[in-house]
N, CA, C and O atoms as a MOPAC input file, in Angstrom:
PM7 MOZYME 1SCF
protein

 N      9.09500 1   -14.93100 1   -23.73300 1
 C      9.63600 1   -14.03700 1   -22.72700 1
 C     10.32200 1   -14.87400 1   -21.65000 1
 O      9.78500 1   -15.85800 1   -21.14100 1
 N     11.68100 1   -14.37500 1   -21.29400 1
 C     12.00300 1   -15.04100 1   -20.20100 1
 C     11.72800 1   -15.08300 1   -18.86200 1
 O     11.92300 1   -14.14500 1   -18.09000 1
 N     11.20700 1   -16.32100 1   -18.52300 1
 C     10.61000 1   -16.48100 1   -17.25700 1
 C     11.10200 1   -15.36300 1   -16.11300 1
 O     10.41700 1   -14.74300 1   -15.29900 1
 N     11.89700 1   -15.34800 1   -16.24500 1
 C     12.71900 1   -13.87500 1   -14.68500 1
 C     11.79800 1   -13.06500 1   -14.74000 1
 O     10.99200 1   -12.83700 1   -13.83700 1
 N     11.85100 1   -12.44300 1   -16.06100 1
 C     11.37400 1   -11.07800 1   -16.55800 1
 C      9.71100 1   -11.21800 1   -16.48300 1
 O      9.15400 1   -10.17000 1   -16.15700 1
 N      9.00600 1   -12.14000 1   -16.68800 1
 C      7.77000 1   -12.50100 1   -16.81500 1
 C      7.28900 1   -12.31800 1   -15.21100 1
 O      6.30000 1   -11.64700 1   -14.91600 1
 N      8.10500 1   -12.99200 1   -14.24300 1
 C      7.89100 1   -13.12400 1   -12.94400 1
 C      7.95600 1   -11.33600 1   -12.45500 1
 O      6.97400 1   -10.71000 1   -12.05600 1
 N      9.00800 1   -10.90900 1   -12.57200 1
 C      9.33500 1    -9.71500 1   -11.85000 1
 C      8.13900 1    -8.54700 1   -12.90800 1
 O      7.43800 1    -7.64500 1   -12.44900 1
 N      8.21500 1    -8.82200 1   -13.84600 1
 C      6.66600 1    -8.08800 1   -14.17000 1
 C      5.28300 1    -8.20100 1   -13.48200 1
 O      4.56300 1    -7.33500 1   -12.98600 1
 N      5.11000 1    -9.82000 1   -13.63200 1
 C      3.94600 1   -10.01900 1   -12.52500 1
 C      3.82200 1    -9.80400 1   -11.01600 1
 O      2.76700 1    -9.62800 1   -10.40700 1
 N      5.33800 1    -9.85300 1   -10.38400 1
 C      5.19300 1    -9.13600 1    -9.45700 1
 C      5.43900 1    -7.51900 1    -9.29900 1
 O      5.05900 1    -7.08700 1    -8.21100 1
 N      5.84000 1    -6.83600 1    -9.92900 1
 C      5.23400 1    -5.35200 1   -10.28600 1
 C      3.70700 1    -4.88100 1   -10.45700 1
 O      3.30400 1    -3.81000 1   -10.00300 1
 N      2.95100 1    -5.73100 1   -11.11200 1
 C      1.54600 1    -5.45900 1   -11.35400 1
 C      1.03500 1    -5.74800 1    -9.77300 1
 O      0.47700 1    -4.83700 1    -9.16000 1
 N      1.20100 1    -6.75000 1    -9.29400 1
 C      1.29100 1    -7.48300 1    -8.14800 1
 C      1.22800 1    -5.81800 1    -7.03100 1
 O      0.22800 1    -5.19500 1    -6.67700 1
 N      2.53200 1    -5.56000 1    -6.77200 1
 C      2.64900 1    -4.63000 1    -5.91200 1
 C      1.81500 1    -3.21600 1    -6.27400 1
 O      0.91600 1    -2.85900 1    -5.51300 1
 N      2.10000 1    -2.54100 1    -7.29600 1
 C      0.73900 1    -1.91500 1    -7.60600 1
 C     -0.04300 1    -2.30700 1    -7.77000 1
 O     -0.43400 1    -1.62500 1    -8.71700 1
 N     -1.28800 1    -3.49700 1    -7.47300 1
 C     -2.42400 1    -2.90300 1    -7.15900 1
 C     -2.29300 1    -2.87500 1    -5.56500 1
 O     -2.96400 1    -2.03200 1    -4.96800 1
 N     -1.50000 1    -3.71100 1    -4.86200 1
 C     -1.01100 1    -4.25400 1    -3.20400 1
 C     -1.51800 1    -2.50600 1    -2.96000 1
 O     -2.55500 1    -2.06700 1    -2.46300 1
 N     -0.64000 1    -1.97400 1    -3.38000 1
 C     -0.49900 1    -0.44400 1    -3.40400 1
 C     -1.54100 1     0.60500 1    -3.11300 1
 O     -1.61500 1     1.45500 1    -2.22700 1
 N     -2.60500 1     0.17800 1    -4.48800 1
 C     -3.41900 1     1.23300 1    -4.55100 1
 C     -5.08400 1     0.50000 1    -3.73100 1
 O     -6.15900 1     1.09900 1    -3.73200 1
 N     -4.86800 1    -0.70500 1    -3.19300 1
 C     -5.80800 1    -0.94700 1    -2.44800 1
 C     -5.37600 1    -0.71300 1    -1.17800 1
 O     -6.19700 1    -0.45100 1    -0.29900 1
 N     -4.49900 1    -0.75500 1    -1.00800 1
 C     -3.50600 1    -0.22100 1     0.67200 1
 C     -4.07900 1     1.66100 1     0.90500 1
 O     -4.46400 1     2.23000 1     1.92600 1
 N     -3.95900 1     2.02400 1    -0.08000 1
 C     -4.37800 1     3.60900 1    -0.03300 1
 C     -5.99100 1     3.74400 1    -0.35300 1
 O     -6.70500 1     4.65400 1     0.06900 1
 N     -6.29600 1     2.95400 1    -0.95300 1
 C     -7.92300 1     3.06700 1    -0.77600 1
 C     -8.28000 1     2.79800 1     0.66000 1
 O     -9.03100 1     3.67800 1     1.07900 1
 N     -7.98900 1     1.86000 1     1.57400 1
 C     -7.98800 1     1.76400 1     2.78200 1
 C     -7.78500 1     2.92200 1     4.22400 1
 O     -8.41600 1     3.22700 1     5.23600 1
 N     -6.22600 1     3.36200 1     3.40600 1
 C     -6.55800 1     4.42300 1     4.33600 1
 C     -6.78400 1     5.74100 1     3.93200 1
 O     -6.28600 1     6.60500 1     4.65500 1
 N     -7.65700 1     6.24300 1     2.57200 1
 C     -8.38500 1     6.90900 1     2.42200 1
 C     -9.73600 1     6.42300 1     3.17600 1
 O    -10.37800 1     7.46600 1     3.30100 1
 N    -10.53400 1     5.30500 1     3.77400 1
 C    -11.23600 1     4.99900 1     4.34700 1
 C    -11.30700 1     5.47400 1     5.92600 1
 O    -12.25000 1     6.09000 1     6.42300 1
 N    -10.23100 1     5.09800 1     6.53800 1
 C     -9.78900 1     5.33900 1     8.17500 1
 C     -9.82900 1     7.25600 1     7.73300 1
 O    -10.91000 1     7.66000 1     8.16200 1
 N     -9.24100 1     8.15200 1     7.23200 1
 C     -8.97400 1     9.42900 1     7.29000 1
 C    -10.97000 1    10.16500 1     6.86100 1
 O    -11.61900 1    11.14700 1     7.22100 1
 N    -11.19000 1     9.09500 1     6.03800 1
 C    -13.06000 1     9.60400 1     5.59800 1
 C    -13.47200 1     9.20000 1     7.25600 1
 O    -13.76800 1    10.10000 1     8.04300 1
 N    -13.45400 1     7.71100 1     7.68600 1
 C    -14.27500 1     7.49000 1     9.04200 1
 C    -13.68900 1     8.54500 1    10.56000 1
 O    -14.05700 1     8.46800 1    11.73200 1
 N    -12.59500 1     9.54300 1     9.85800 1
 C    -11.90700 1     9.79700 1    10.64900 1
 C    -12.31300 1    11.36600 1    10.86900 1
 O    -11.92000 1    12.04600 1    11.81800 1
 N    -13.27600 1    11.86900 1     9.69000 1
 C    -13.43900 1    13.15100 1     9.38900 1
 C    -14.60600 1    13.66400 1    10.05000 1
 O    -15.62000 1    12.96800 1    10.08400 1
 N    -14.57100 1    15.21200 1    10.77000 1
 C    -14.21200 1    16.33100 1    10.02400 1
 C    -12.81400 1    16.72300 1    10.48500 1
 O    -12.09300 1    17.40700 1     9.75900 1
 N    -12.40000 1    16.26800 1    11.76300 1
 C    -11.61000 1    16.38600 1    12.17500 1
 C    -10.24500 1    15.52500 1    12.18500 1
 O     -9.12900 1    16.00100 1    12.39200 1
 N    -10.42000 1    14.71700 1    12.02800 1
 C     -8.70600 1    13.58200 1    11.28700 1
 C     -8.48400 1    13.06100 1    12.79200 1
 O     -7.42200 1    12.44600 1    12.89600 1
 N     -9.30100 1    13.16500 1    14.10600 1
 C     -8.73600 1    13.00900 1    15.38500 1
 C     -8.72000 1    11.18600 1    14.97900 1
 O     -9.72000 1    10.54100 1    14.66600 1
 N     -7.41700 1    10.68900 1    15.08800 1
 C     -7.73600 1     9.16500 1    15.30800 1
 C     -7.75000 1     8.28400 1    16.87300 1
 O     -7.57200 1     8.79200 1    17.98000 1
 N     -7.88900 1     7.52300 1    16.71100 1
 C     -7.60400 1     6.39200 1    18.29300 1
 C     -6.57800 1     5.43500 1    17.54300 1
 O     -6.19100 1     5.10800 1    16.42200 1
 N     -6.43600 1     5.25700 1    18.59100 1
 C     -5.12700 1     4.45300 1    19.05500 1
 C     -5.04500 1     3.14400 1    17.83600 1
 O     -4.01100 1     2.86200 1    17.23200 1
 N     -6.33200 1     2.46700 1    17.65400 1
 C     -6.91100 1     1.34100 1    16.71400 1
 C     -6.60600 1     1.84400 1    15.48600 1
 O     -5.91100 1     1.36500 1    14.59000 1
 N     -7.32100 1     3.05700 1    15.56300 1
 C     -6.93200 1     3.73400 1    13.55800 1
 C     -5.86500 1     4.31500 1    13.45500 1
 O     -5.49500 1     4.61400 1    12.32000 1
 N     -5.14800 1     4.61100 1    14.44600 1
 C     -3.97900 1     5.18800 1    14.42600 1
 C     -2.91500 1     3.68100 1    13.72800 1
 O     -2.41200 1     3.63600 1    12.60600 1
 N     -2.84300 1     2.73700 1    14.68200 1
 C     -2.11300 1     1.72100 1    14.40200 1
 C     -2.41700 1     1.00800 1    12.86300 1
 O     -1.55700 1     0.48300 1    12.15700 1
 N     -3.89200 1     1.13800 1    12.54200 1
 C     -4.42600 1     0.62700 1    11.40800 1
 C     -3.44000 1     1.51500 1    10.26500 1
 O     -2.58700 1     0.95600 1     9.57600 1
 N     -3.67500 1     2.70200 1    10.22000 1
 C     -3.10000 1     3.12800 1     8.98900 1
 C     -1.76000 1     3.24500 1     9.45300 1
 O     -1.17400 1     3.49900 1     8.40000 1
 N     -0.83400 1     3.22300 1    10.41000 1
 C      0.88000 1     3.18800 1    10.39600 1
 C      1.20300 1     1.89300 1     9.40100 1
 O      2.09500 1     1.94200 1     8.55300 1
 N      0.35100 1     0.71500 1     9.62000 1
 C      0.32300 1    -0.41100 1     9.09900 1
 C      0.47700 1    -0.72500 1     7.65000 1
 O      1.21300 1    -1.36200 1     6.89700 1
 N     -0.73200 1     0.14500 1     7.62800 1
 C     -1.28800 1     0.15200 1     5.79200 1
 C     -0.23400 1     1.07700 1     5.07400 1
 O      0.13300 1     0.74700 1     3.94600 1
 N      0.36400 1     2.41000 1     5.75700 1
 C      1.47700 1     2.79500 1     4.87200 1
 C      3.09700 1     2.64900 1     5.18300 1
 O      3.99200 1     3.35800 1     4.72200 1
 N      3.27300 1     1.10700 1     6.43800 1
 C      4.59800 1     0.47200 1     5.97500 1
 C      4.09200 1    -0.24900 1     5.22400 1
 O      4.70500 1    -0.03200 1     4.17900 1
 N      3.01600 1    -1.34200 1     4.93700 1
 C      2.72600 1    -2.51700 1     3.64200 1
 C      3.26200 1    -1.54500 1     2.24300 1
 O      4.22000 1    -1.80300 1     1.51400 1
 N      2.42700 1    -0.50300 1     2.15500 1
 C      2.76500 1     0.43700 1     1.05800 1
 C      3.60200 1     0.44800 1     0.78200 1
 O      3.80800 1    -0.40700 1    -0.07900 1
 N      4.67200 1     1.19800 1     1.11000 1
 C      5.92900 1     1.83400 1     1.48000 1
 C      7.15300 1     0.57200 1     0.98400 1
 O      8.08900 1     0.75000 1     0.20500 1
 N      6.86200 1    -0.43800 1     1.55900 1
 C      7.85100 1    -1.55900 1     1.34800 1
 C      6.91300 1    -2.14700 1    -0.28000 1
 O      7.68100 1    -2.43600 1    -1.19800 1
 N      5.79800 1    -2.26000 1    -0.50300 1
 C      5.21100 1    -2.69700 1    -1.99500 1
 C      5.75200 1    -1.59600 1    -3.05500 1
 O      5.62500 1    -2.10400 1    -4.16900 1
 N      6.09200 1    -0.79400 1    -3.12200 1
 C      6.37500 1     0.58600 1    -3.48300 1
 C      8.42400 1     0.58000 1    -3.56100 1
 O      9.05300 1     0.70800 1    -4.61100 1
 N      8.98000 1     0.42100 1    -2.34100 1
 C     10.71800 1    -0.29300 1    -2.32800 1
 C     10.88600 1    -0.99400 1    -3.40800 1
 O     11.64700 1    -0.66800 1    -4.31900 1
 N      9.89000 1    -2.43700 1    -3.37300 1
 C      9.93900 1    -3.50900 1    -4.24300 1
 C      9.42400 1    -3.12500 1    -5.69500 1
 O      9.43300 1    -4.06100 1    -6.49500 1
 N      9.01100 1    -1.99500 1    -6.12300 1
 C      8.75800 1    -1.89600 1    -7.45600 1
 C      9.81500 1    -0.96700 1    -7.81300 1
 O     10.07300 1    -1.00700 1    -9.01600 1
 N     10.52700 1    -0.11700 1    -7.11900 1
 C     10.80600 1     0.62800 1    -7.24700 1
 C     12.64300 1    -0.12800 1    -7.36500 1
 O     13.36200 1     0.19600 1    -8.31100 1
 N     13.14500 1    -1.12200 1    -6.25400 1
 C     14.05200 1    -1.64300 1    -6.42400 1
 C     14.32600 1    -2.58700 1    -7.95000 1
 O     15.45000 1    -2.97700 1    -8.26800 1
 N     12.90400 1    -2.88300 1    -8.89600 1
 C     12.87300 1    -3.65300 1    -9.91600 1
 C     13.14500 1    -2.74500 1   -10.98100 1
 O     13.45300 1    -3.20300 1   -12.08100 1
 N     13.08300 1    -1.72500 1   -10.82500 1
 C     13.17700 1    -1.07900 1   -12.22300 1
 C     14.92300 1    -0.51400 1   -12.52800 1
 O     15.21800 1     0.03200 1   -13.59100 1

């Protein structure tokens, strides 16, 4: 297999899981956040965070295909 293709695969696997541990996370902040979803300022900033990392891991798989 040619190395390019080998790389940009491994970084696909790469960004999905980046991905789905980024959303396990802030399925965490929205559970510590419940019954009501009210956040602070800390969890507020925490998950804006976790779904630009996403968001741009997600660009990059999405720009590879």
């Amino acid at each position: 297999m040619d190395k390019t293709i080998a790389q940009r695969n491994k970084q696909r696997v790469e960004d999905t899981f980046r991905v789905l541990d980024l959303m396990e996370d802030v399925r965490d902040i929205w559970r510590d956040a419940a019954p009501l979803q009210n956040l602070s300022e800390e969890s507020r900033a925490a998950l804006t965070k976790k779904i630009e990392k996403a968001r741009k891991a997600l660009d990059r798989i999405e720009a590879s295909l």
